[in-house]
N, CA, C and O atoms as CSV, one atom per row, in Angstrom:
chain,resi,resn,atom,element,x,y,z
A,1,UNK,N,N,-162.163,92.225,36.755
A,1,UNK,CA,C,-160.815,91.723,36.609
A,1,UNK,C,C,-160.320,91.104,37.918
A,1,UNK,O,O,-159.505,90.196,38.077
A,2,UNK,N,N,-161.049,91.858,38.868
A,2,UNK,CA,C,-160.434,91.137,40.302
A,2,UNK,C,C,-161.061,89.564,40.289
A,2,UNK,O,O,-160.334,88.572,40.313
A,3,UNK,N,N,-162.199,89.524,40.257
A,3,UNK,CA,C,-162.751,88.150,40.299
A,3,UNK,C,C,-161.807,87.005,39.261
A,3,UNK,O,O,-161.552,85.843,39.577
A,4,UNK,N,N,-161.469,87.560,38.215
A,4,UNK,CA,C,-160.996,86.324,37.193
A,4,UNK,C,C,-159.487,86.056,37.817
A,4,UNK,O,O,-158.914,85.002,37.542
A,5,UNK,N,N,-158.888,87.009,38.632
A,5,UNK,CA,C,-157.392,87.233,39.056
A,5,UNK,C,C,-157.525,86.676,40.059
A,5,UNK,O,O,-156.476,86.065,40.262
A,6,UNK,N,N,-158.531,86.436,41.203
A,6,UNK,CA,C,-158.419,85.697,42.278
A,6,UNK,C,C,-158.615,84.331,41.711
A,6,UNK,O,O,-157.780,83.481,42.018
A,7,UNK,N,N,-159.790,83.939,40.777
A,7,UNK,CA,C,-160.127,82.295,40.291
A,7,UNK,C,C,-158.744,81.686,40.076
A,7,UNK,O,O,-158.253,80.801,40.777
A,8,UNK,N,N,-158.107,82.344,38.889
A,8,UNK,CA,C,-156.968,81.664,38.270
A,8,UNK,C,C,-155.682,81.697,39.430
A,8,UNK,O,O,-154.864,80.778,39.403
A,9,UNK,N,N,-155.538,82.916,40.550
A,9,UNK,CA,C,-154.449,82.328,41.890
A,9,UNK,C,C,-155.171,81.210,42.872
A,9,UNK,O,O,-154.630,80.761,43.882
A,10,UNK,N,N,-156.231,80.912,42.492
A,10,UNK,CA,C,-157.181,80.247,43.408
A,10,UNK,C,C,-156.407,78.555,42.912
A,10,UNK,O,O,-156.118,77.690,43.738
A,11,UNK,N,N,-156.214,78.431,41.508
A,11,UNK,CA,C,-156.368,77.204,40.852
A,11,UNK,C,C,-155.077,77.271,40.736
A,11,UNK,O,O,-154.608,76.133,40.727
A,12,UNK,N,N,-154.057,78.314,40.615
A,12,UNK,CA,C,-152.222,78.062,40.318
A,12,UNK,C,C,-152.133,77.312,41.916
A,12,UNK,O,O,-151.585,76.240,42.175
A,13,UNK,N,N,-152.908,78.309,42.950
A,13,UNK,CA,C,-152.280,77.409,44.360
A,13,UNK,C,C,-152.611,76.314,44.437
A,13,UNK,O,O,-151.835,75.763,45.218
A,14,UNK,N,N,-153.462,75.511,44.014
A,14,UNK,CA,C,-153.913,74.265,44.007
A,14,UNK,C,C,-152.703,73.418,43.190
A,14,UNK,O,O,-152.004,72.503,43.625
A,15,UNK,N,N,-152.700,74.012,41.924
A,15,UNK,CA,C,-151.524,73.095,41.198
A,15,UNK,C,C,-150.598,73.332,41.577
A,15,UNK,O,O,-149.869,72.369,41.335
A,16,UNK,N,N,-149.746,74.530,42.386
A,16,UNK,CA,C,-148.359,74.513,43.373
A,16,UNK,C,C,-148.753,73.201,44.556
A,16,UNK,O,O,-147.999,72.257,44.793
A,17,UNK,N,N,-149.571,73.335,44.943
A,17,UNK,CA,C,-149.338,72.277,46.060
A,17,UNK,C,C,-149.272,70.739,46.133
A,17,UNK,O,O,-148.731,69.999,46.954
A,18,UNK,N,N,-150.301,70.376,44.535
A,18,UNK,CA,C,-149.968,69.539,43.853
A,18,UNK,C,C,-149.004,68.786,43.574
A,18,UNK,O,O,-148.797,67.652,44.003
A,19,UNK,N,N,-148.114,69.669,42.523
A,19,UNK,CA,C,-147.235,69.609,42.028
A,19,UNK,C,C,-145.959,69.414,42.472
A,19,UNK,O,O,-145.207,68.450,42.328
A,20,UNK,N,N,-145.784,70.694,43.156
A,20,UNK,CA,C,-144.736,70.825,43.548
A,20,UNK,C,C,-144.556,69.974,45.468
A,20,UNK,O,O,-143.616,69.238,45.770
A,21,UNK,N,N,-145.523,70.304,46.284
A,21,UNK,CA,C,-145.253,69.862,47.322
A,21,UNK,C,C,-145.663,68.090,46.881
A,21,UNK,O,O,-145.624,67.434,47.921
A,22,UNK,N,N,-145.903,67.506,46.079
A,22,UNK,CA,C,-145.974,66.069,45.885
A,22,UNK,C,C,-144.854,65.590,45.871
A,22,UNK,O,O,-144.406,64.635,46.506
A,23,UNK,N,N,-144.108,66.634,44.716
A,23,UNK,CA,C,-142.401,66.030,44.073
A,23,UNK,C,C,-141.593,66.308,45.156
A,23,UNK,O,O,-140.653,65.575,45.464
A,24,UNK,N,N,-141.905,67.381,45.800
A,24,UNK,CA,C,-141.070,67.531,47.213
A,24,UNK,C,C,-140.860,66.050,47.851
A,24,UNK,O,O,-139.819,65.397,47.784
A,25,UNK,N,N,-142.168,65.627,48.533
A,25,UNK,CA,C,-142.461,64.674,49.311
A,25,UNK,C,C,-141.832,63.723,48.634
A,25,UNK,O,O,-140.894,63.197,49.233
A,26,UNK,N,N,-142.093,63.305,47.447
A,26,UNK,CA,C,-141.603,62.270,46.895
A,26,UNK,C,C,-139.824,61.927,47.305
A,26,UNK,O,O,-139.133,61.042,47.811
A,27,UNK,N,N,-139.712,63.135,46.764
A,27,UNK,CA,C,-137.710,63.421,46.369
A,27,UNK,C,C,-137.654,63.202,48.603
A,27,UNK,O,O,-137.029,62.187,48.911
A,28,UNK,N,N,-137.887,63.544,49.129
A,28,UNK,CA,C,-137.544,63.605,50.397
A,28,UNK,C,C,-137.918,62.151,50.971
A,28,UNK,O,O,-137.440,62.039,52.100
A,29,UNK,N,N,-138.374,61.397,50.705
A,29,UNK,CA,C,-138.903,60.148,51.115
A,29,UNK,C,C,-137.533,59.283,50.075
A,29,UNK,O,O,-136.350,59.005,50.272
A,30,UNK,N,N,-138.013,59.193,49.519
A,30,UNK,CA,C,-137.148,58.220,48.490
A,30,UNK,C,C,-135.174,58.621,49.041
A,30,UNK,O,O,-134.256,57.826,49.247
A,31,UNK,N,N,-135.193,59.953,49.105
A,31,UNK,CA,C,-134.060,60.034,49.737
A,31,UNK,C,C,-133.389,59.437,51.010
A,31,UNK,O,O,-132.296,59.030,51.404
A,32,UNK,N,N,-134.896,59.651,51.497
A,32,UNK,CA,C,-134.519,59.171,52.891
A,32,UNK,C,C,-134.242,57.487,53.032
A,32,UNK,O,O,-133.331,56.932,53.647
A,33,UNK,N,N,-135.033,57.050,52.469
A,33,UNK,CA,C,-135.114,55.249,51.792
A,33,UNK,C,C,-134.167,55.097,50.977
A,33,UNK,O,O,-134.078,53.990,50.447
A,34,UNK,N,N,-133.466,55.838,50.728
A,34,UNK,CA,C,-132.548,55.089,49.806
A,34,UNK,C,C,-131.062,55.716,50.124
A,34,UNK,O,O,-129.985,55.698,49.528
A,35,UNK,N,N,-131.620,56.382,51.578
A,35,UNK,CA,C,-129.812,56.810,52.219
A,35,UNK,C,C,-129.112,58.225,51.489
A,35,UNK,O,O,-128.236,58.830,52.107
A,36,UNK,N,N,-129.537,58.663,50.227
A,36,UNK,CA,C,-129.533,59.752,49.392
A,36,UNK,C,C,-129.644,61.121,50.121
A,36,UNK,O,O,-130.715,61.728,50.121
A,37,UNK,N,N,-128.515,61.614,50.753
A,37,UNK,CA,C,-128.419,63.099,51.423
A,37,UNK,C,C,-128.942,63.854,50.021
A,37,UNK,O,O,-129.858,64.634,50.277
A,38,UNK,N,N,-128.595,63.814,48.649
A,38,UNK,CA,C,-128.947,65.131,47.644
A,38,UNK,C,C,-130.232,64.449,47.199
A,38,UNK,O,O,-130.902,65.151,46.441
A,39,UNK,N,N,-130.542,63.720,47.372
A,39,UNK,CA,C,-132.217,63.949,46.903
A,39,UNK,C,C,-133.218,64.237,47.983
A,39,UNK,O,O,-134.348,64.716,47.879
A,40,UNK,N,N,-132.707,63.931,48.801
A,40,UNK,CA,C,-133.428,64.314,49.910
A,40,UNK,C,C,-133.037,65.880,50.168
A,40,UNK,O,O,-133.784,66.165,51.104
A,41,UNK,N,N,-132.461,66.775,49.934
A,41,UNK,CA,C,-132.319,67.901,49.897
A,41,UNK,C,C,-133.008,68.711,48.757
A,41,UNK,O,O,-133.547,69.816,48.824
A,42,UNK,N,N,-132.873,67.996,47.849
A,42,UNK,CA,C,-133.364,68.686,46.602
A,42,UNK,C,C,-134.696,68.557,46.817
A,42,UNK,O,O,-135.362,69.450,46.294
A,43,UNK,N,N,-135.428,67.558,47.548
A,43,UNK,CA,C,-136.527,67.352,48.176
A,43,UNK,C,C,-137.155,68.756,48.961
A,43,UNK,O,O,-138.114,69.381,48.509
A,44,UNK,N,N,-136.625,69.023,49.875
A,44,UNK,CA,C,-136.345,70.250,50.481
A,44,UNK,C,C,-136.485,71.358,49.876
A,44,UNK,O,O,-137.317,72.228,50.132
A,45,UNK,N,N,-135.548,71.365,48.922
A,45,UNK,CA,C,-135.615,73.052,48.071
A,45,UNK,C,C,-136.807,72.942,47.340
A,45,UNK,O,O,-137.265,73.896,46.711
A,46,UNK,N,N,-137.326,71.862,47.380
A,46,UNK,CA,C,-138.549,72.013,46.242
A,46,UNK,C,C,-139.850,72.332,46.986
A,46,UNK,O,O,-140.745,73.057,46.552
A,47,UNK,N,N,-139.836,71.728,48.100
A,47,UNK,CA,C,-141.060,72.139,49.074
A,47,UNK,C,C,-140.732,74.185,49.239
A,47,UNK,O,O,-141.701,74.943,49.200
A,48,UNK,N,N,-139.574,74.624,49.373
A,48,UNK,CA,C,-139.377,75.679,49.744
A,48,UNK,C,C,-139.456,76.723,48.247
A,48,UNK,O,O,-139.655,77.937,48.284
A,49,UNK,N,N,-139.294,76.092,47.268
A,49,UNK,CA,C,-139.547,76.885,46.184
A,49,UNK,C,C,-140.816,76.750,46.438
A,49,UNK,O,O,-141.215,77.701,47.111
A,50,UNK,N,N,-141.899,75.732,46.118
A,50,UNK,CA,C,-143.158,75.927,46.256
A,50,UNK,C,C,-143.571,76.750,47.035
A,50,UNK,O,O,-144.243,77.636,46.506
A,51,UNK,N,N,-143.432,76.819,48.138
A,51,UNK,CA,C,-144.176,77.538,49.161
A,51,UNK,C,C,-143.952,79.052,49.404
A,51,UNK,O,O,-144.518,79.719,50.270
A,52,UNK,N,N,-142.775,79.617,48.249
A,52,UNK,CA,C,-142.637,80.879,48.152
A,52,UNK,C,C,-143.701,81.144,47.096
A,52,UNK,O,O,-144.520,82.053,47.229
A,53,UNK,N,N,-143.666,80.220,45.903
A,53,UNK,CA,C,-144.174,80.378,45.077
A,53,UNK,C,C,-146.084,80.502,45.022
A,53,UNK,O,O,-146.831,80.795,44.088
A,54,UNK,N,N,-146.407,80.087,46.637
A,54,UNK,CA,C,-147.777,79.874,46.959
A,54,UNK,C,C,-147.798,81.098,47.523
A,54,UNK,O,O,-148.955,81.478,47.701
A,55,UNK,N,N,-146.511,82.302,48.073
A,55,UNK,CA,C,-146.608,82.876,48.443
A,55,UNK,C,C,-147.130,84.458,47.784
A,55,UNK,O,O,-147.934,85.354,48.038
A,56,UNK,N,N,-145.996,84.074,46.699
A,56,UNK,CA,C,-146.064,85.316,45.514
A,56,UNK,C,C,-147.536,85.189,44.806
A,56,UNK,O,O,-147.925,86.174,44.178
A,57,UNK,N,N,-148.317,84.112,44.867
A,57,UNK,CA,C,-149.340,84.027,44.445
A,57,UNK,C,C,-150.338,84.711,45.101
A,57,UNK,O,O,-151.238,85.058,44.337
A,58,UNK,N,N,-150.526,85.097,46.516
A,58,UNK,CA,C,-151.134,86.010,46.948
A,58,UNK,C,C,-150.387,87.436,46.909
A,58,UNK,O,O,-151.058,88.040,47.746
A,59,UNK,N,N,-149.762,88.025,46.618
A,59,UNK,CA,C,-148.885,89.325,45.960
A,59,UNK,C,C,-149.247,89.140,44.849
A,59,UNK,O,O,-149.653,90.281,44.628
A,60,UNK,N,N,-149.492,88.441,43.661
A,60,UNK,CA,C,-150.224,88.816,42.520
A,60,UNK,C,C,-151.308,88.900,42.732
A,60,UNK,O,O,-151.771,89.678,41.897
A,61,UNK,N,N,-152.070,88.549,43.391
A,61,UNK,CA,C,-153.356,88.644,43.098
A,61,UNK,C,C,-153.538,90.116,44.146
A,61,UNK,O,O,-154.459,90.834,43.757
A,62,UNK,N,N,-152.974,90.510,45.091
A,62,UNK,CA,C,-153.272,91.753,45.641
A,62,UNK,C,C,-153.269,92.973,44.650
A,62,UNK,O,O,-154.017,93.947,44.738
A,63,UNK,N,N,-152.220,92.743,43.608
A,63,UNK,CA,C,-151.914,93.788,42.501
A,63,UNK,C,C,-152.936,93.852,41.883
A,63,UNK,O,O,-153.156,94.945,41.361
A,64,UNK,N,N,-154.133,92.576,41.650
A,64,UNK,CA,C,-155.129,93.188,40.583
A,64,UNK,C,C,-156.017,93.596,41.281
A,64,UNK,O,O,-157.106,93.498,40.716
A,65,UNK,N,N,-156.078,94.172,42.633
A,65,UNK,CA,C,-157.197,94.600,43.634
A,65,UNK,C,C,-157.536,95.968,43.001
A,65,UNK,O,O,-158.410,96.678,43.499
């Protein structure tokens, strides 16, 4: 069970960083280009949700140790 619990946090962190730190980048660039203080923030919270969320991903996977 440990092995299949590390594969699948192995492959969620891949698609968090993907995903989420892409749309980050995106929303923070475009903000910035287009003078947009709230997208460029929302830019922000999204890199910072992700990166908790890359976080809790190693805390789940410690639980199936």
């Amino acid at each position: 069970m440990g092995d299949l619990a590390k594969d699948l946090m192995d492959i969620a962190r891949k698609l968090i960083i993907v995903v989420g730190g892409g749309a980050g980048i995106i929303n923070i660039v475009k903000g910035k280009s287009d003078e947009n203080p709230k997208l460029f923030e929302e830019g922000l919270a999204t890199i910072g949700i992700a990166g908790a969320l890359y976080a809790a991903t190693y805390a789940i996977a410690a639980a199936f140790k």
